[in-house]
Backbone bond lengths (Angstrom), bond angles and torsions (degrees), N, CA, C in turn:
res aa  C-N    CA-C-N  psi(-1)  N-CA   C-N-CA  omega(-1)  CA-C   N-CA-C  phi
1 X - - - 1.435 - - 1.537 108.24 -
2 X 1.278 123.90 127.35 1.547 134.77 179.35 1.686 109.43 -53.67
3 X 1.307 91.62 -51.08 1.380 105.60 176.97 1.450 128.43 -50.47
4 X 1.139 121.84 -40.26 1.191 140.67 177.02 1.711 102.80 -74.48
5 X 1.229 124.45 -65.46 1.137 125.17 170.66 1.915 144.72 -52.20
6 X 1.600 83.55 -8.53 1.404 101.13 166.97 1.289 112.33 -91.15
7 X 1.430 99.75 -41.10 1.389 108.54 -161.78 2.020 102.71 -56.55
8 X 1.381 85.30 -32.06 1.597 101.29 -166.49 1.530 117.09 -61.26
9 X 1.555 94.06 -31.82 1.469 109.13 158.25 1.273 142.92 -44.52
10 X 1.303 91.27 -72.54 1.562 121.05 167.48 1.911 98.26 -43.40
11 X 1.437 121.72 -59.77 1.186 101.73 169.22 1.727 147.51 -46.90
12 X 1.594 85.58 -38.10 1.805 92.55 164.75 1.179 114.42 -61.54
13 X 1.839 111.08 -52.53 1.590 97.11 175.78 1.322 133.33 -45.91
14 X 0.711 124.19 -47.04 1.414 138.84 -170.34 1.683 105.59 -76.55
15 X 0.897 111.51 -48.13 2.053 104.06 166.40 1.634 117.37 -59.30
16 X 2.001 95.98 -42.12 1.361 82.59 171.49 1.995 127.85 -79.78
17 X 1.722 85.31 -20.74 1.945 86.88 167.71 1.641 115.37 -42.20
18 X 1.910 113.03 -48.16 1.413 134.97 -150.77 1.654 89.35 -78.41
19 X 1.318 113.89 -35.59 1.812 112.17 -178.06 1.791 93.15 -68.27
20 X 1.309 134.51 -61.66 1.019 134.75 -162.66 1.469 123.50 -38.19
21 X 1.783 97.94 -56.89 1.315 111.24 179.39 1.607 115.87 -75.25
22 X 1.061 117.99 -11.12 1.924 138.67 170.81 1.453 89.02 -62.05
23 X 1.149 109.08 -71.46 1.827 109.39 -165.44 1.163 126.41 -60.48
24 X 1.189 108.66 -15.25 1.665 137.12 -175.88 1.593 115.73 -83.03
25 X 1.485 106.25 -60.04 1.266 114.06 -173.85 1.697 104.91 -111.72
26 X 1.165 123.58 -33.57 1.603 120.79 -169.88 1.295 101.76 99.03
27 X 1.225 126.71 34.82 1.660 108.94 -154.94 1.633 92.28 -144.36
28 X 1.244 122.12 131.12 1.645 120.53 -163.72 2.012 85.15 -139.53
29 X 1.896 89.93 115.99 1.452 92.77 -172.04 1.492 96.73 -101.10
30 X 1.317 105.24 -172.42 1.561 113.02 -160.69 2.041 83.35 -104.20
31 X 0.880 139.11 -39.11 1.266 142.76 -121.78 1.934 89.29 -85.35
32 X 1.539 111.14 -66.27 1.778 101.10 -179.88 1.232 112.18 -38.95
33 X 1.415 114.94 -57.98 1.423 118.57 -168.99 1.962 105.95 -39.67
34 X 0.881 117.86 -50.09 1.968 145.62 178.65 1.744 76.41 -48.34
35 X 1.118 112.27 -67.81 1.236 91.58 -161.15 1.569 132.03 -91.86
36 X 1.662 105.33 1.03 1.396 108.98 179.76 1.926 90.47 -78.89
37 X 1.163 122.07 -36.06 1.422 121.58 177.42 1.428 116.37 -64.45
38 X 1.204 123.83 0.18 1.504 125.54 173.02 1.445 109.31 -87.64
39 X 1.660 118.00 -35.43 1.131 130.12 -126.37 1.545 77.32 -105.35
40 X 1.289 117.39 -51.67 1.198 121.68 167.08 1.148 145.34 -43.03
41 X 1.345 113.95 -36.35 1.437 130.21 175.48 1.674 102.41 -94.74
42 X 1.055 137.36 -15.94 1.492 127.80 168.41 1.663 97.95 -96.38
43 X 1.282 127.27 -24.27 1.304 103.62 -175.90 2.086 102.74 -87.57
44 X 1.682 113.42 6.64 1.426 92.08 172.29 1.335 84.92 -90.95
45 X 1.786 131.46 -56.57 1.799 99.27 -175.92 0.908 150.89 -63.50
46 X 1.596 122.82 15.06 1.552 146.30 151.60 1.608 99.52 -59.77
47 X 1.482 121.96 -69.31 1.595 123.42 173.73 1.334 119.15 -48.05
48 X 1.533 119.28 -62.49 0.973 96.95 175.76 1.618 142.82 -82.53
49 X 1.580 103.01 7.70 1.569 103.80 139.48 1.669 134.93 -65.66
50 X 1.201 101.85 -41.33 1.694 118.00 168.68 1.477 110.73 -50.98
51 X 1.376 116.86 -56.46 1.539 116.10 -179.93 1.609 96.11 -66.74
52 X 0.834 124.55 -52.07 1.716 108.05 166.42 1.223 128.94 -9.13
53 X 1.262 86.95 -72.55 1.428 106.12 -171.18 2.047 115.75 -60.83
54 X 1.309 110.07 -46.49 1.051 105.62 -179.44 1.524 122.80 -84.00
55 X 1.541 121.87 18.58 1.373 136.29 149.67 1.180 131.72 -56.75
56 X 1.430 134.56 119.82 1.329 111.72 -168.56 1.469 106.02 -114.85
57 X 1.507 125.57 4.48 1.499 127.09 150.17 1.580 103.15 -132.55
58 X 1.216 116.33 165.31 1.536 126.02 154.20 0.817 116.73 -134.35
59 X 1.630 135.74 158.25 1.463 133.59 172.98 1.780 104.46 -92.24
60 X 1.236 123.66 161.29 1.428 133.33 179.79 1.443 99.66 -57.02
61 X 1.075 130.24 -33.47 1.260 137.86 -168.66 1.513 120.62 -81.62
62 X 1.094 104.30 -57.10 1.879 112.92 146.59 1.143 115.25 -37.56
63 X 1.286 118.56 -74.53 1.523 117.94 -178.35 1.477 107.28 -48.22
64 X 1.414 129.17 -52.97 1.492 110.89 174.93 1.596 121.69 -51.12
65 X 1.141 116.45 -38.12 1.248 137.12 160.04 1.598 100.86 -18.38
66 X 1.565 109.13 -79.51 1.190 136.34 -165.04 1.465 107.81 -44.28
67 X 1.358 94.70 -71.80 1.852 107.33 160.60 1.336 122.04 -20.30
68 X 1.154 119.16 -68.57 1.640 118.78 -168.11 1.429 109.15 -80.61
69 X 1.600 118.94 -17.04 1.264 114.69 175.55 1.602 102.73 -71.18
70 X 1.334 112.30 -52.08 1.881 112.15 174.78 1.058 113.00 -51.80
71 X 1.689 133.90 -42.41 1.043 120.71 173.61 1.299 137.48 -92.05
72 X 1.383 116.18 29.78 1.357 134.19 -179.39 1.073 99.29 -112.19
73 X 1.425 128.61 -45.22 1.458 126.14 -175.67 1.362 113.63 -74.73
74 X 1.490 118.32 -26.32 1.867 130.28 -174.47 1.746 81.40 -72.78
75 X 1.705 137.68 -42.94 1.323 125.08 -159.51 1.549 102.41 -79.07
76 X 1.639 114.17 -36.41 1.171 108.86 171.37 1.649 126.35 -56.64
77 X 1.347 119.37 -49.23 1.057 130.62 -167.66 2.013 110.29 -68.49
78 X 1.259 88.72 -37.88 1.989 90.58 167.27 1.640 115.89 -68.19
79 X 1.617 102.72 -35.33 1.719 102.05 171.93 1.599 121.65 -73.69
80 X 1.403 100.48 -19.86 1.563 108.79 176.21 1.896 101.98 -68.80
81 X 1.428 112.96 -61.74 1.406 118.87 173.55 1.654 132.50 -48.35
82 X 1.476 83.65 -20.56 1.795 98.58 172.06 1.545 99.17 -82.53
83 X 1.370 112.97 -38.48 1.490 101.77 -162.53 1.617 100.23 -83.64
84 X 1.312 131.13 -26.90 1.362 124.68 171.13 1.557 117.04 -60.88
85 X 1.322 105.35 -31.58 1.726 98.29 175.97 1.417 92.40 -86.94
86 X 0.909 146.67 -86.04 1.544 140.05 -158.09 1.548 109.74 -23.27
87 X 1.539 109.57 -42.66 1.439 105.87 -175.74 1.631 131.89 -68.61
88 X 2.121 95.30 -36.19 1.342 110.69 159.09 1.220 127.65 -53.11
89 X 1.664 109.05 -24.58 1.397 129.94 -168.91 1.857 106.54 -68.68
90 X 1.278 84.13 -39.12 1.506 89.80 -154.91 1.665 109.28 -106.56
91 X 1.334 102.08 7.57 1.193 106.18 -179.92 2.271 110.68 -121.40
92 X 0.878 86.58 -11.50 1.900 103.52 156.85 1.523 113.97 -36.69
93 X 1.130 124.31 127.27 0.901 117.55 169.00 1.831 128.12 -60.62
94 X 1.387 121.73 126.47 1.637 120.74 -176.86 1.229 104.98 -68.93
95 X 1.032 96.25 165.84 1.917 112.38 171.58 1.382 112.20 -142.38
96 X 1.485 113.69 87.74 1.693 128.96 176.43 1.267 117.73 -60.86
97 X 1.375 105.05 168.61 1.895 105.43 174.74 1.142 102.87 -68.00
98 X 1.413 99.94 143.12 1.542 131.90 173.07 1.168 106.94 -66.00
């Protein structure tokens, strides 16, 4: 699947971007990591829609299976996005009294 394999990409890049800027500055931010875990958790419910698809029975039980795996990763992937804004949030520069 293309999909899967880009996605997989996009993950190396980005670990190897987070090594780059480590070596550079000494400085290991919270923020790639936020997002190699986004990338991750939508690129397993891309797969495990795909393996879906190429099933030609399931048991009720599988399919529940299926379920909580999508919806663990849809809960993960909104807590990952909460934690990327919160972090941008909180990492903004302030503006004190004048």
């Amino acid at each position: 699947m293309l999909t899967n394999d880009l996605l997989f990409v996009v993950i190396l890049l980005e670990l190897f971007r987070t090594i780059i800027n480590f070596l550079k500055s000494h400085v290991i931010t919270l923020e790639p990591f936020l997002y190699v875990g986004i990338i991750a958790a939508t690129r397993r419910i891309l797969t495990g829609g795909g393996q879906l698809a190429f099933l030609e029975t399931m048991s009720e039980q599988a399919f529940n299976r299926y379920l909580w795996d999508i919806g663990l990763n849809v809960i993960i992937v909104l807590a990952l996005i909460l934690a990327v804004f919160i972090y941008n949030w909180s990492s903004r520069p302030r503006e004190g009294p004048a």
